[in-house]
Every structure is written in structure tokens, then in C-alpha cells.
C-alpha positions in Angstrom: 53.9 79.1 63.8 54.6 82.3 65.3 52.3 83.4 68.3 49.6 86.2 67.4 50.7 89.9 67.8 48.4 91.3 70.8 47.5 94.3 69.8 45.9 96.9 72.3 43.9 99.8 71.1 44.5 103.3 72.4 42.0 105.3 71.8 38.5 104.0 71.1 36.7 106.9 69.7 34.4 107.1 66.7 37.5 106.2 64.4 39.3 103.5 66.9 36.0 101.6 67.2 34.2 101.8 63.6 37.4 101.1 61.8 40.6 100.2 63.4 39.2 97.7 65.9 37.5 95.5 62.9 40.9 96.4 61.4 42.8 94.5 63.8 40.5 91.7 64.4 40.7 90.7 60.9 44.2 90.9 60.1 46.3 87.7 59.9 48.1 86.5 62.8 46.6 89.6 65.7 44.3 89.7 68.1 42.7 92.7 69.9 44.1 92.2 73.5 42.9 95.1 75.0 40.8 98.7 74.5 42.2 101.9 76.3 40.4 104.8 76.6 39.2 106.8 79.7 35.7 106.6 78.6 35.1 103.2 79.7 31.9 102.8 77.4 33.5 103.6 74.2 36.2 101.1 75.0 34.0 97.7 76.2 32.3 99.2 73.3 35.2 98.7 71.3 36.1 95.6 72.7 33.1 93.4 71.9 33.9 91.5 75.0 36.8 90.1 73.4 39.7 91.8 74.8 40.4 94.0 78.3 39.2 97.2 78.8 42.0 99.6 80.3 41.2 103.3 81.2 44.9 104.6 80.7 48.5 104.4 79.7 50.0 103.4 83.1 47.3 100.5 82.7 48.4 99.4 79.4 52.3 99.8 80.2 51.9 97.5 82.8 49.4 95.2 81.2 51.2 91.4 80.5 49.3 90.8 77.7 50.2 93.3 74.6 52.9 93.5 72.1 52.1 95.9 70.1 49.7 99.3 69.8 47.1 101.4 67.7 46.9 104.7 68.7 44.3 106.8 67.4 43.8 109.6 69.6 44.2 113.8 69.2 46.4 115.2 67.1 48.6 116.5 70.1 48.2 113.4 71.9 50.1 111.0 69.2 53.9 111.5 69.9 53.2 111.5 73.9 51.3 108.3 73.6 53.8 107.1 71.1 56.5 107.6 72.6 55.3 106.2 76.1 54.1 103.0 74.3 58.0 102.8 72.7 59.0 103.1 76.1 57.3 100.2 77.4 58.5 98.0 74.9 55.6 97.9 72.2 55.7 98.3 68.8 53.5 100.9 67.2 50.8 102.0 64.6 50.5 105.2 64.9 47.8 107.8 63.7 48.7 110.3 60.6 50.7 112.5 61.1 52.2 111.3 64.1 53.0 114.4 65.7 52.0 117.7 65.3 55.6 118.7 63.8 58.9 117.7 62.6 60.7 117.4 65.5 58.0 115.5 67.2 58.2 113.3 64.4 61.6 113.1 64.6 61.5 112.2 68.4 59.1 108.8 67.9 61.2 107.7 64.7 64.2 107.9 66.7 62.8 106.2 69.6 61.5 103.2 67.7 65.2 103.0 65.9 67.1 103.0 69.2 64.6 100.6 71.0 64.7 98.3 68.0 60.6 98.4 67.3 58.6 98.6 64.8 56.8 102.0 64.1 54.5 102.6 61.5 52.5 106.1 60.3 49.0 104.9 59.4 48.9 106.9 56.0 45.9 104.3 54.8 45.2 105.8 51.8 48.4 104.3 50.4 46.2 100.8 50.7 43.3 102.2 48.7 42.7 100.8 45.9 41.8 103.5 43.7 45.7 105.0 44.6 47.1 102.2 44.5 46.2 101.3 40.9 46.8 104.5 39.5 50.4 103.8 41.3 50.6 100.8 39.0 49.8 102.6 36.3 52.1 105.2 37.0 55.0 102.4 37.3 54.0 100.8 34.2 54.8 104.5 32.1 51.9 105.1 30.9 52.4 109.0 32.4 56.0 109.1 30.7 57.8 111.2 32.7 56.4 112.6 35.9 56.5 116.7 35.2 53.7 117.8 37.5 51.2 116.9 39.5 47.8 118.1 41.5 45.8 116.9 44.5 42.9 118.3 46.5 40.9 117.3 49.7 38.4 118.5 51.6 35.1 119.0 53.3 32.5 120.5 55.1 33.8 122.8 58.6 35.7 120.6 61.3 34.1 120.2 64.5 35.4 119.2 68.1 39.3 118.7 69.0 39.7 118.7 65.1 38.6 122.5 65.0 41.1 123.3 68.0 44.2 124.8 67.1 45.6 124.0 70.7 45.1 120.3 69.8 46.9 120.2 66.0 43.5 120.7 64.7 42.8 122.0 61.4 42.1 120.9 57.6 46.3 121.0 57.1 47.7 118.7 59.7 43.7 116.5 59.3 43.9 116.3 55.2 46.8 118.2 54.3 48.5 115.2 55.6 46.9 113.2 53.1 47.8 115.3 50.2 51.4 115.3 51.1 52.3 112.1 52.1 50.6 111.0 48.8 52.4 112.8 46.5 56.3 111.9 48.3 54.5 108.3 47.8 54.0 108.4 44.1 56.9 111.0 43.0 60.0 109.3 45.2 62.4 112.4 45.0 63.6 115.2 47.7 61.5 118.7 48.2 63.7 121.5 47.7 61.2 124.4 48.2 57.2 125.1 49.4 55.0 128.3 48.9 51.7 128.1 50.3 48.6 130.9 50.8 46.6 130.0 53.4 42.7 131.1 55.1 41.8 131.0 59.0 38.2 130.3 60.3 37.0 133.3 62.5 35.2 131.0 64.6 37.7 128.6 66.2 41.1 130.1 64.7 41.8 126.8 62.9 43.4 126.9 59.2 40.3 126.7 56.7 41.8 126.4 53.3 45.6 126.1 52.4 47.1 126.7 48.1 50.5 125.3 47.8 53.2 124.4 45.6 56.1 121.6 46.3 58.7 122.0 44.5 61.2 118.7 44.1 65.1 118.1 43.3 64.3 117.0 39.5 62.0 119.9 38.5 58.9 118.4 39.1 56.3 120.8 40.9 52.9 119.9 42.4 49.9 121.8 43.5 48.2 121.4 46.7 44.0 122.7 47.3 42.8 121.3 50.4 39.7 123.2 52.9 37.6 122.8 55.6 35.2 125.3 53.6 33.3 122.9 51.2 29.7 121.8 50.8 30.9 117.6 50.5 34.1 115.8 50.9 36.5 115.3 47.6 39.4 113.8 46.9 41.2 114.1 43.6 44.7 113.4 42.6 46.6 113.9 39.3 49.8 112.9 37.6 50.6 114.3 34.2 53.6 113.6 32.6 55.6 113.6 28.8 53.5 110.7 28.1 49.9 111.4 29.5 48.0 111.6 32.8 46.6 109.6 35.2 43.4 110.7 38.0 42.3 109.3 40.6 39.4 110.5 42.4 38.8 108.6 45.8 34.8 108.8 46.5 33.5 107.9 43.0 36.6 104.9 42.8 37.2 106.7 39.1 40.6 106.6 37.6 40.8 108.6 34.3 43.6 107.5 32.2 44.9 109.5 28.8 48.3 108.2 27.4 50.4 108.1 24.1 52.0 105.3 25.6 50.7 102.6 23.2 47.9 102.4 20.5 45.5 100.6 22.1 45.6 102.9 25.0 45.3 106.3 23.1 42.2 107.1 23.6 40.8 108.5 27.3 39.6 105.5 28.9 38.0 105.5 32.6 38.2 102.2 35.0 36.0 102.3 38.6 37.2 100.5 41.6 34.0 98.6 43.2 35.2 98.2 46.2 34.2 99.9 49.5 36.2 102.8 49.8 37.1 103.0 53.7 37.1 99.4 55.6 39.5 97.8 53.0 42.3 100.3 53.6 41.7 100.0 57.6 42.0 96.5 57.1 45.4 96.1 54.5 47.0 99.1 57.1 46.6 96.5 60.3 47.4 93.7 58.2 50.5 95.0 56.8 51.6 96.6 60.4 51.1 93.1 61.8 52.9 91.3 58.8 55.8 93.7 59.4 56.4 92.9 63.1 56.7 89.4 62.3 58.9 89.7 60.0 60.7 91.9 61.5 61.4 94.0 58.6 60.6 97.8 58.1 56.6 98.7 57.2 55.4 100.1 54.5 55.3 103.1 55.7 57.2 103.8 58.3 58.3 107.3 61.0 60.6 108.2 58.2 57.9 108.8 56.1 55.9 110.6 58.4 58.8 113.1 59.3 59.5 113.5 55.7 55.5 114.8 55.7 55.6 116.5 58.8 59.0 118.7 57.4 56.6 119.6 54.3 53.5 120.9 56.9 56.3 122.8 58.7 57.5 124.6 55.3 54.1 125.4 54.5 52.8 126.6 57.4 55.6 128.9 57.8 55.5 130.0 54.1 51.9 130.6 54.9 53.0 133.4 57.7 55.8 134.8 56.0 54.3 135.1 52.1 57.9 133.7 50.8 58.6 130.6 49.8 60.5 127.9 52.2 63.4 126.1 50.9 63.8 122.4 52.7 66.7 120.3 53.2 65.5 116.7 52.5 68.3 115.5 51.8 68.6 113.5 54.9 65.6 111.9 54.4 64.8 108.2 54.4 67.1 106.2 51.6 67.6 109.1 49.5 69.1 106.8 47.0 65.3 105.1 46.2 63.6 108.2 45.2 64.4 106.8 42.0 64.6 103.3 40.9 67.5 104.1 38.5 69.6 104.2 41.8 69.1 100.9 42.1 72.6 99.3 43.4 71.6 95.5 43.3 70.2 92.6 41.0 68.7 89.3 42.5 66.9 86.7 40.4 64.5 84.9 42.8 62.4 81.8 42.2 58.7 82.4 44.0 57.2 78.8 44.8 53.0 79.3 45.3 51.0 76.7 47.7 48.2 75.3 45.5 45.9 77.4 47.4 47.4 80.8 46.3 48.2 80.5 42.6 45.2 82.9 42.0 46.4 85.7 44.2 47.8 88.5 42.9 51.2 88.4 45.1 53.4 90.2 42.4 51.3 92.9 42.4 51.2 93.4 46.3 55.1 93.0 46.5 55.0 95.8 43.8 52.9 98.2 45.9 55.0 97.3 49.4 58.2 97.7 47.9 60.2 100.4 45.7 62.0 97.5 43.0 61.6 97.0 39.1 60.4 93.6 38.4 61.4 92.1 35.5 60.0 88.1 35.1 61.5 85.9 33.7 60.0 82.3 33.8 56.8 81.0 35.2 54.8 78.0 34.8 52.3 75.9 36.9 52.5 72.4 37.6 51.0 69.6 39.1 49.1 72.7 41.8 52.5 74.0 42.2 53.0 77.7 40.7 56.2 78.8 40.3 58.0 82.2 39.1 61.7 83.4 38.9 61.4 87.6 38.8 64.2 89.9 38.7 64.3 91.9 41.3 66.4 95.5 41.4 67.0 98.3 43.6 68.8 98.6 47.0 70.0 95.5 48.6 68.3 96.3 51.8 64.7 96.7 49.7 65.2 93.4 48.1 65.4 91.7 51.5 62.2 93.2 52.8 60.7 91.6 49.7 62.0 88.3 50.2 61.3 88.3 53.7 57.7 89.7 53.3 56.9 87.0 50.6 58.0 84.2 52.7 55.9 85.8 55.3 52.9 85.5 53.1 53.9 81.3 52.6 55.1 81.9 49.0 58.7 80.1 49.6 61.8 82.1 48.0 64.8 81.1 46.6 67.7 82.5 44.8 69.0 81.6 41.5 72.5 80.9 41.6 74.8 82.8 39.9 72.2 85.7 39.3 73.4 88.5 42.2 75.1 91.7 40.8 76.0 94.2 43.0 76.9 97.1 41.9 
């Protein structure tokens, strides 16, 4: 068994220590080795007397004991501390939106390519479960065909660094982030073209409310609302397509789904996600950054992604202060050819083998959300304890082996059916 990845904390504020350390000491094969943070409280705070407490980056870049970080610090903090961390050898989660713009982006993506680390952008909401059933749904058709889209965040006023412009505060880079990275998430094509409108708060100079459209390579447009204006947080998102829509709305766990899709499903219908809304996502973030390093096989979500985001904030903010729209060039951006699954380019029939002790988990539906593939099963039985499934797997090559080698990751063994490998 593979030794635990020691993961050291860097930055232990109100965020580090209420979510992300719990985060880390719950996930699967990690350990919180050590807390960083100049305030020495917050980070024995943090550490629960389980790990070290280290007031800096020269301290943690020279500790013996870590493999791997969480960095959770300022906005204009995250590439610097990212890209020091990279330096010393250690792969990274890294706080949305990673940098403060494209080209710092950019500059940690690359640095984690050449080095040959792992880096992951902690966009959690793609673990909620709220989004990430409405995902399913969305997979499943029961939207037809995407054709536009809204989402909205917000709050009441920022306070502290995230109300300082000077230190990438503000509700755009803060939620914004959100907004956009979950809509490249659930509509996998290029942006062409961004117009925004967007308010400044008198007192601190930071952007207060931001109206946008993105504009992608198939036609499909979505509208953006977020603001730092409102009397309580809200989160909606909306997918509406030629067969229906689909809502989610974070805070209330309500998904509202109206289709033409089939009979049955006619009629509105609302479903509710129980679940506590923040810790879970903390938790399934870690788990998967950790599962990822192991594996040694891209994350979820990983710098690509976060460039791709940070490219969008760029557009709009400079849309924003010229009143034009803001064409993009995405073209470059992270496998282009798995924006849509219809570019798939390989077929592999695999044959998943389940430990007694994990027939009842829902591992198809995980390795649905992780990676972008049609799954198509075609046997499955249970016997004697032992379940067992042969699924068809397509889309690119590449994605296909992050599956496999996540699933054997998770103990589920995998092995190909002979004969069933098209490439194409």
C-alpha cells in the first residue's frame, strides 16, 4: 500500500481551518503534516496538535516531511505561493481562481507541467451535490440540446482583503469565479466572445455587481448576475435546452426539473439534496486531489481549467471598461477535442470487478462525474459477494485511462475485454 500523501496547509485562516483542514484529515490515504501561517495561533489552531506548525514558506520548503500542499491564502498571494511550492517539489491544491489573471494562471499550469506535478484548482462546487446531479441529469438528455443557460451568485458587501482591489478582491474574481468555471463545466465547448456591464463600490473601489453574456463556438449563450450588493447569499443555475430545463439552486439543495424527454417525466417535478451543503464538497475536493497524486493521473480539475476561467474574468473585465464586447481565442484550451463527447476518438469495453464490501456504492456514477466519457453497460451480475460489470467506455484515449486508473485506485479491479478496442 502506498504511503499517505503529507499534506501541509498554507494558510490557516477562517477557510483553511473550518473547512480544508477537516478536509484533508478525512480524505483517504493523507495526513495533515503540517500548518503554515504567520499567525502562529490560527495555525496550532488548525493543527489540532496533529501536525507541525510552520510560520512561512522558506519553513515549509525545507520541511522533510510534506509531499504535497493546500494553499488557501489572498487572492494575490495564490500563484506566488504556488508557484514557490512547485518549486520545491510539491504537488498542489490550489485556491479558486489561482491567480488573479490569465497569465498568472498560465505561469503555475506550466510549472506543474514542466516539473511533472500534480496541480489542481479547487473549484469545489463541482463536488456539490446539488450540481453535480443536475450534471447527471443534463448527461442523461433530459435538457435536449443545451441552447442557453443562466447563473447568479451573490451576497451581502465583502469585507477585509476580499474588499481590496490591490489584493484581487472583489465579488468577480471571489464568485464570478464560480459562475464561470461552472458553466465551461457543464457546457464543454470553446468561448468565442464576452460582453459584460459592471458596478464599483464607492467605499473600497472593489467591483460590486457584474451582467454578462458568454458567448460559445456552437451558438449557445449564457447569462451571468453575480453582486456583492445583496441582502443574503444565492446561488442559482440554469440549463435550458430543445428538450427542457434543469435548476439548480445551491442553498435550498432544490433542483427543478421540466422536460419533454419522456412521459413519465413531463410534468415539473422538484428533487432536494439533504445533504450539508459546504463540508461534503471540502471533503470530495481533498479526496479527489489526493486520489489523483497517487494515481498519478490528471485531477478533476486541473490549472487548465482554471486558465480557461481566468481568460473569461480577463474578457469581462476588460469588456466591462471598454462597453464592447471581447472576442476570446480558446481555442488552445485544455483537450479541445472533449468539449463534446461526439469527438470521442476511442472505444474500450472494460470489465469492473467490486470487493464484496463495495457492491452498494455508487462507483459508476462517480467515474461519470470525474471523467468526460459515454457509458454504455453492457452486462452485470452479482455473484457469490462478487459484483461484476463490463461498461463501454468512449471518448479520448487519454480520458479512458484516467478512468481505469482512478477505478483501480478506488480497489474496483479493471480489465479489458478482448477484442473490444476501436480506435478511431
Amino acid at each position: 500500500m502506498a504511503p499517505d500523501l503529507r499534506i501541509a496547509l498554507v494558510g490557516c485562516g477562517s477557510h483553511g481551518a473550518a473547512r480544508l483542514a477537516p478536509a484533508i484529515r478525512a480524505a483517504p490515504g493523507a495526513v495533515l503534516s503540517a500548518c503554515v501561517d504567520p499567525d502562529a495561533d490560527a495555525a496550532r489552531a488548525a493543527a489540532h496538535g496533529q501536525a507541525d506548525v510552520l510560520p512561512d514558506l522558506d519553513a515549509l520548503t525545507h520541511a522533510p516531511r510534506v509531499d504535497a500542499a493546500v494553499i488557501a491564502v489572498p487572492h494575490d498571494l495564490l500563484a506566488p505561493t504556488a508557484l514557490a511550492c512547485l518549486r520545491a517539489g510539491l504537488h498542489v491544491l490550489v485556491e479558486k481562481p489561482v491567480g488573479v489573471t490569465e497569465a498568472e494562471g498560465a505561469a503555475v499550469a506550466a510549472a506543474a507541467r514542466a516539473a511533472g506535478l500534480t496541480c489542481m484548482a479547487a473549484y469545489c462546487q463541482r463536488f456539490l451535490e446539488v450540481r453535480t446531479r443536475a450534471r447527471d441529469l443534463l448527461r442523461r438528455g433530459l435538457a435536449g440540446d443545451v441552447r442557453t443557460a443562466a447563473a447568479s451568485k451573490g451576497g451581502p458587501p465583502l469585507t477585509g482583503w476580499l474588499a481590496d482591489p490591490a489584493r484581487g478582491g472583489g465579488q468577480l474574481l471571489f464568485l464570478g469565479s464560480h459562475l464561470v468555471d461552472q458553466l465551461l463545466w457543464l457546457h464543454r465547448q470553446p468561448v468565442t466572445r464576452v460582453y459584460a456591464a459592471m458596478t464599483h463600490r464607492d467605499d473600497t473601489g472593489s467591483d460590486e455587481s457584474t451582467s454578462g453574456v458568454i458567448e460559445f463556438a456552437d451558438g449557445v449563450s449564457a447569462a451571468i448576475s453575480l453582486s456583492q450588493a445583496a441582502g443574503a447569499p444565492y446561488d442559482h443555475l440554469e440549463i435550458i435546452g430543445t428538450g427542457g430545463r434543469i435548476r439548480s439552486d445551491w442553498l435550498s439543495g432544490q433542483i427543478d426539473v421540466e422536460t419533454a424527454a419522456g412521459h413519465a417525466a413531463r410534468r415539473p417535478r422538484v428533487e432536494y439534496v439533504r445533504s450539508d451543503p459546504m463540508q461534503p464538497m471540502y471533503d470530495a475536493e481533498v479526496a479527489e486531489f489526493a486520489a489523483a497524486v497517487h494515481a498519478g493521473r490528471p485531477p478533476a480539475v486541473d490549472g487548465d481549467d482554471a486558465v480557461r476561467v481566468l481568460r473569461v474574468l480577463d474578457a469581462l473585465r476588460a469588456s466591462a471598461a471598454r462597453g464592447a464586447p471581447v472576442d476570446i481565442a480558446d481555442g488552445a484550451a485544455r483537450r479541445s477535442a472533449a468539449y463534446t463527447l461526439d469527438a470521442a476518438d476511442a472505444h474500450l469495453r472494460i470489465q469492473f470487478t467490486y470487493p464484496s464490501d463495495r457492491i452498494q456504492e455508487p462507483f459508476l456514477y462517480d467515474l461519470s462525474q470525474r471523467f468526460h466519457l459515454k457509458f454504455n453497460i453492457r452486462r452485470a451480475d452479482v455473484d457469490a459477494g462478487i459484483g461484476w460489470m463490463q461498461v463501454l467506455l468512449e471518448g479520448e484515449r487519454s480520458e479512458i485511462d484516467a478512468a481505469i486508473a482512478w477505478a483501480e485506485a478506488q480497489g474496483i479491479r479493471a480489465d479489458p475485454v478482448e477484442g473490444d478496442v476501436i480506435s478511431g
